[in-house]
C-alpha positions as CSV (number, residue, x, y, z in Angstrom):
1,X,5.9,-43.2,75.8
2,X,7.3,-46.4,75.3
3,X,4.6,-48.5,78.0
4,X,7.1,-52.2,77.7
5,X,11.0,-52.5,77.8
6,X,12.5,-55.3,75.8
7,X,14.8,-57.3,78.6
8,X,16.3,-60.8,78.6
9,X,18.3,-62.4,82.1
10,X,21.4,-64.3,81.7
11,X,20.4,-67.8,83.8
12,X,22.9,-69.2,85.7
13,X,23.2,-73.0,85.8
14,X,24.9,-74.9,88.8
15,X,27.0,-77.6,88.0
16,X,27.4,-80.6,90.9
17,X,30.6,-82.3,91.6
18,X,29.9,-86.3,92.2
19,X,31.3,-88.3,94.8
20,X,34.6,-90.0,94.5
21,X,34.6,-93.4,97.1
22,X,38.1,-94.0,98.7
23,X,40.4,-97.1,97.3
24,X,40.2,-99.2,100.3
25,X,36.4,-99.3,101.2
26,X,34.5,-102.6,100.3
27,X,32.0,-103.3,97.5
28,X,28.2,-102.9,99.4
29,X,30.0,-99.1,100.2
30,X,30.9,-98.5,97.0
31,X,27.7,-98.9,95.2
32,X,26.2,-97.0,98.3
33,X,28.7,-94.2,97.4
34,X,27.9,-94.7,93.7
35,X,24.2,-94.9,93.7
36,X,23.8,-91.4,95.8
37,X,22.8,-88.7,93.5
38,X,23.3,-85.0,94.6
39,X,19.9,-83.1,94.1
40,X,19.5,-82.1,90.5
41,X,17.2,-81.2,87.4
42,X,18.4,-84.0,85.9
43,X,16.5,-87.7,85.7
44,X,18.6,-90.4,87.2
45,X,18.3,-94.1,86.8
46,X,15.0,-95.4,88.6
47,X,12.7,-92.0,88.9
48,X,12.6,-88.2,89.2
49,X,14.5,-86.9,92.0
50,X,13.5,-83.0,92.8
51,X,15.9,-80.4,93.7
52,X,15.8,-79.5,97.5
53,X,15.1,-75.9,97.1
54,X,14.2,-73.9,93.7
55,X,17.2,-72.3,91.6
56,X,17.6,-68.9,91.1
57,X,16.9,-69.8,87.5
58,X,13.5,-71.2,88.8
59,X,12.2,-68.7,90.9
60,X,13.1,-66.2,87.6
61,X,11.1,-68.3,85.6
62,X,8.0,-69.1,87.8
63,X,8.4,-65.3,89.3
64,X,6.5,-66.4,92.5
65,X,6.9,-63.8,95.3
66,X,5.8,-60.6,95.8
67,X,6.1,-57.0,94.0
68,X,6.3,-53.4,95.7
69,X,5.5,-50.8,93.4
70,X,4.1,-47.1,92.5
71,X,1.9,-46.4,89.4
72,X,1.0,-43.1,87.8
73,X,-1.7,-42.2,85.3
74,X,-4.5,-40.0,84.3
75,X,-8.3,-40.5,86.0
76,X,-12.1,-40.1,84.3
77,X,-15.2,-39.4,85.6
78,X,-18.7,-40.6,84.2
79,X,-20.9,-38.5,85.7
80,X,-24.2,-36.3,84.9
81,X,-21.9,-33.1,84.9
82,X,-18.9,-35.0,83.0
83,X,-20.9,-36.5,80.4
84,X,-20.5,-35.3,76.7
85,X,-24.6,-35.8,76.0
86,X,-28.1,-35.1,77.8
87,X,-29.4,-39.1,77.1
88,X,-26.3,-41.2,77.0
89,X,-26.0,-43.6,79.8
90,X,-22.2,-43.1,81.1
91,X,-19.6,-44.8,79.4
92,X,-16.2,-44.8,78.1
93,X,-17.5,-43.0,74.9
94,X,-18.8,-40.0,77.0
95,X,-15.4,-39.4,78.5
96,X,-14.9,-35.3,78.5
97,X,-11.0,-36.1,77.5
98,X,-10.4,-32.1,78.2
99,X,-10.9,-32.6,81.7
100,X,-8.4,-35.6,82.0
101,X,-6.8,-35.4,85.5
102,X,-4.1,-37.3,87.2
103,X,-3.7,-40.0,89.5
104,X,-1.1,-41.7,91.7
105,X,-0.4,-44.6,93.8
106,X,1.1,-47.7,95.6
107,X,0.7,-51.4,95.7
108,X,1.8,-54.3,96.7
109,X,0.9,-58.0,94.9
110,X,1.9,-61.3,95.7
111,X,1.9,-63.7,93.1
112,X,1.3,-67.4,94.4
113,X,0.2,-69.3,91.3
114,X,1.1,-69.7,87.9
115,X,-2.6,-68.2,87.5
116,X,-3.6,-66.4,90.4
117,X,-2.1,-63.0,92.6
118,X,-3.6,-60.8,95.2
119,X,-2.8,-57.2,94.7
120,X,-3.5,-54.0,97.9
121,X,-3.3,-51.2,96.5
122,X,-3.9,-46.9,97.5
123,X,-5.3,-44.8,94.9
124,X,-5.0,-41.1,95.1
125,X,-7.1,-39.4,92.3
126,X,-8.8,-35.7,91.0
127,X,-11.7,-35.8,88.6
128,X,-13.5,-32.8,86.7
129,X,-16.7,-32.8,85.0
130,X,-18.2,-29.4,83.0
131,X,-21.8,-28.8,81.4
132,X,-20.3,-26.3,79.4
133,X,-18.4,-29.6,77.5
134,X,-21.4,-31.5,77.1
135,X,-23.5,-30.7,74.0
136,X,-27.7,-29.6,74.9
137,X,-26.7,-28.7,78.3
138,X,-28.0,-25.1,79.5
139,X,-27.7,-25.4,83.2
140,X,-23.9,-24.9,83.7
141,X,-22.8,-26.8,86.6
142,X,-19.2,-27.3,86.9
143,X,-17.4,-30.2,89.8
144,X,-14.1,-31.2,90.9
145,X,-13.4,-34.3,93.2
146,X,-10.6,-35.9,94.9
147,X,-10.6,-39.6,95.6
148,X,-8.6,-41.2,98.3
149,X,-9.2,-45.2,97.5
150,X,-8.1,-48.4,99.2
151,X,-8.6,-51.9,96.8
152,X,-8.3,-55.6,97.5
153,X,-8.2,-57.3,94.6
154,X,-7.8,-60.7,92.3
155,X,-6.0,-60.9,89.3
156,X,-6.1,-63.9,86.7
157,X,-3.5,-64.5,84.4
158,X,-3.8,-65.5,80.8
159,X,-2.3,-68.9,79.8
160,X,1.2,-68.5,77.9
161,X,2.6,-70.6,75.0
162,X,5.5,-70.5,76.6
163,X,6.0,-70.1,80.0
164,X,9.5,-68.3,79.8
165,X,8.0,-65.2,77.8
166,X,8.3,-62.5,80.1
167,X,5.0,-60.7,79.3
168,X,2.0,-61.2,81.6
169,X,-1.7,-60.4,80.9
170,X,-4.3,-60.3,83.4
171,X,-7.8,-59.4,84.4
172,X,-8.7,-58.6,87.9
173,X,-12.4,-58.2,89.9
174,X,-11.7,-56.7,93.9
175,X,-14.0,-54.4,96.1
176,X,-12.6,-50.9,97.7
177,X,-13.4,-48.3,99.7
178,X,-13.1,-44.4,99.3
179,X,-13.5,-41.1,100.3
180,X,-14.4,-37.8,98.4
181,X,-15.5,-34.7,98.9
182,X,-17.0,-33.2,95.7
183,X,-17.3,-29.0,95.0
184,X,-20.1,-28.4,93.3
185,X,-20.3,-24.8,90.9
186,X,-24.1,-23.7,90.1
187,X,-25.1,-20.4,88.5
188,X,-27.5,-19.4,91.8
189,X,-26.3,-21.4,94.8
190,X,-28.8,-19.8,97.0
191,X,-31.7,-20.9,95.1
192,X,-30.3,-24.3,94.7
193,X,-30.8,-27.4,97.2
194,X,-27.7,-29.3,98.0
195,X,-28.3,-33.0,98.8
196,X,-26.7,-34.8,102.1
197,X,-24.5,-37.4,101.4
198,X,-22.2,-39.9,102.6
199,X,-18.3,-39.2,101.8
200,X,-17.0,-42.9,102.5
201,X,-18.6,-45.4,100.1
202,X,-17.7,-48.3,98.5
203,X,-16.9,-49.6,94.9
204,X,-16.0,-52.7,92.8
205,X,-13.2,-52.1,90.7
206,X,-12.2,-53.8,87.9
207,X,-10.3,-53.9,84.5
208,X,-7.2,-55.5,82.6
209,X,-3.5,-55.1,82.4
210,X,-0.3,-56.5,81.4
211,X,3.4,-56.0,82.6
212,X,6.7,-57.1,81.7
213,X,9.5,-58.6,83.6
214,X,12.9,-56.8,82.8
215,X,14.9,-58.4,85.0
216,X,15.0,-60.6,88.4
217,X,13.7,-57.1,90.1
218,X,12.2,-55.4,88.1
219,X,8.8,-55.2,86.5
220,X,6.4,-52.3,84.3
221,X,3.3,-52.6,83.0
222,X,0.4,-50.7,82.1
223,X,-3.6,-50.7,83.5
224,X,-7.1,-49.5,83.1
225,X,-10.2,-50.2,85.5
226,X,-12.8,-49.2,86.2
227,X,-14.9,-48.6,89.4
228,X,-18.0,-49.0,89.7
229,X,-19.9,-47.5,92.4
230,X,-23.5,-47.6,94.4
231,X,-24.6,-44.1,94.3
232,X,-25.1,-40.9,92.6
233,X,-23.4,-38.3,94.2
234,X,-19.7,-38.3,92.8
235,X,-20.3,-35.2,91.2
236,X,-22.4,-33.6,94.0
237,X,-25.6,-34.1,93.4
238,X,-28.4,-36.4,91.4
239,X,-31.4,-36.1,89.1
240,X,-34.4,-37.9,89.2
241,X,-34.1,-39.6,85.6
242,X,-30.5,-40.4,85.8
243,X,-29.7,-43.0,83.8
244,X,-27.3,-44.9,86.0
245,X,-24.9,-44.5,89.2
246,X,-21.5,-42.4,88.4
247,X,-18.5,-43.6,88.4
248,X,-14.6,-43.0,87.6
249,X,-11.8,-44.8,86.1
250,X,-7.7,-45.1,86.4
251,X,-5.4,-46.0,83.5
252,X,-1.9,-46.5,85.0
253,X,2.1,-46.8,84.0
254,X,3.0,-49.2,87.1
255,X,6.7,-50.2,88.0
256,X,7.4,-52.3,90.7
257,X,10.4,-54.2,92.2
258,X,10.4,-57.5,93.2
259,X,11.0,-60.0,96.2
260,X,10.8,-63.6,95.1
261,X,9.5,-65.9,97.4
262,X,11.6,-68.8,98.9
263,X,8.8,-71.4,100.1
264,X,9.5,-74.3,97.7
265,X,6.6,-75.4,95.4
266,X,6.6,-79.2,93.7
């Protein structure tokens, strides 16, 4: 799938009419009349004069305001039922690709530096995890999961050579909050001792991504994070030599459409 449209806007310059002073008025109104400058992008004589309010051509070009969007995308699990190994701590490398779910969402972000945005978002997710994937495992548990995740987070943006290029790349760091309710499989569930846990609990996610403008309203981009989380229970249960906490990850296809935002910046 083609992740980034190519794009380019037309900009749209406005052209300012000067003053004309009348035959009959006096010299001191005359080079009153003359020295006023309408406000412009230009430099007159004497120092900078700003424009009152940003152009349209502006606001394209800083892209300050804020962006409503969906994203869609697949979701992983690293857990000690998902993992591909008996001693590998969790990682992207002990993905179980074959069990590759989907996930779907919404977000808002408001961009207020050249540098900086704030992004909500809701996260709806399923992850799988099998023994029966996983190479030197014998005890054949199988789990499925469904995340329901709310995330405030920050994104930084990468310096650009030129500002103008319509490609942004960013990392972002946030927390969230979630809620699951994991199904467990064992071989002899009535020999087997099912822990108590607690179905909200919170996460940090965190990850990069990039999108690129196509036009005044319109934006798609692409992003992976992951979340990491404080217990061990995502896939229903825990061992006592666990290597680490589980966790899950999103990779996303996100459009969004945008409102630019009209404060003025100097």
């Amino acid at each position: 799938m083609r992740l980034f449209l190519v794009g380019f806007t037309a900009f749209i310059f406005i052209l300012v009419t000067p003053f004309e002073s009348d035959a009959g008025e006096n010299k001191s109104e005359q080079q009153e009349l003359f020295s006023f400058q309408p406000p412009s992008r230009s430099r007159p004589p004497g120092g900078t004069r700003r424009p009152l309010q940003l152009s349209r051509r502006d606001m394209f070009l800083l892209r300050y305001g804020w962006d409503i969007g969906v994203n869609v995308g697949t979701s992983h699990s690293l857990t000690d039922v998902s993992g591909t190994s008996v001693s590998q701590r969790p990682s992207f490398l002990n993905t179980q690709w074959s069990t590759t779910s989907i996930n779907a969402g919404i977000f808002t972000r408001y961009k207020f530096h050249e540098f900086f945005a704030a992004r909500a978002a809701f996260n709806y997710g399923k992850i799988h995890g099998a023994d029966s994937l996983a190479t030197g495992r014998t005890r054949d548990f199988y789990f499925n999961n469904t995340i329901y995740e709310f995330a405030v987070v920050g994104e930084v943006y990468a310096p650009k050579a030129y500002p103008t290029f319509p490609l942004d790349i960013y990392a972002f760091l946030g927390v969230a909050g979630f809620y699951h309710n994991p199904e467990l499989t064992v071989p002899d569930p009535e020999n087997f001792q099912f822990d108590d846990f607690n179905n909200f609990q919170p996460s940090i996610p965190m990850g990069l991504g990039a999108y690129y403008v196509i036009s005044n309203d319109f934006r798609i981009g692409y992003e992976i994070g992951w979340r990491k989380t404080f217990f061990d229970y995502l896939d229903g249960f825990t061992r006592p030599w666990s290597r680490g906490n589980d966790s899950y990850y999103f990779s996303k296809i996100k459009v969004s459409f945008f409102i630019p935002d009209n404060v003025r910046r100097w």
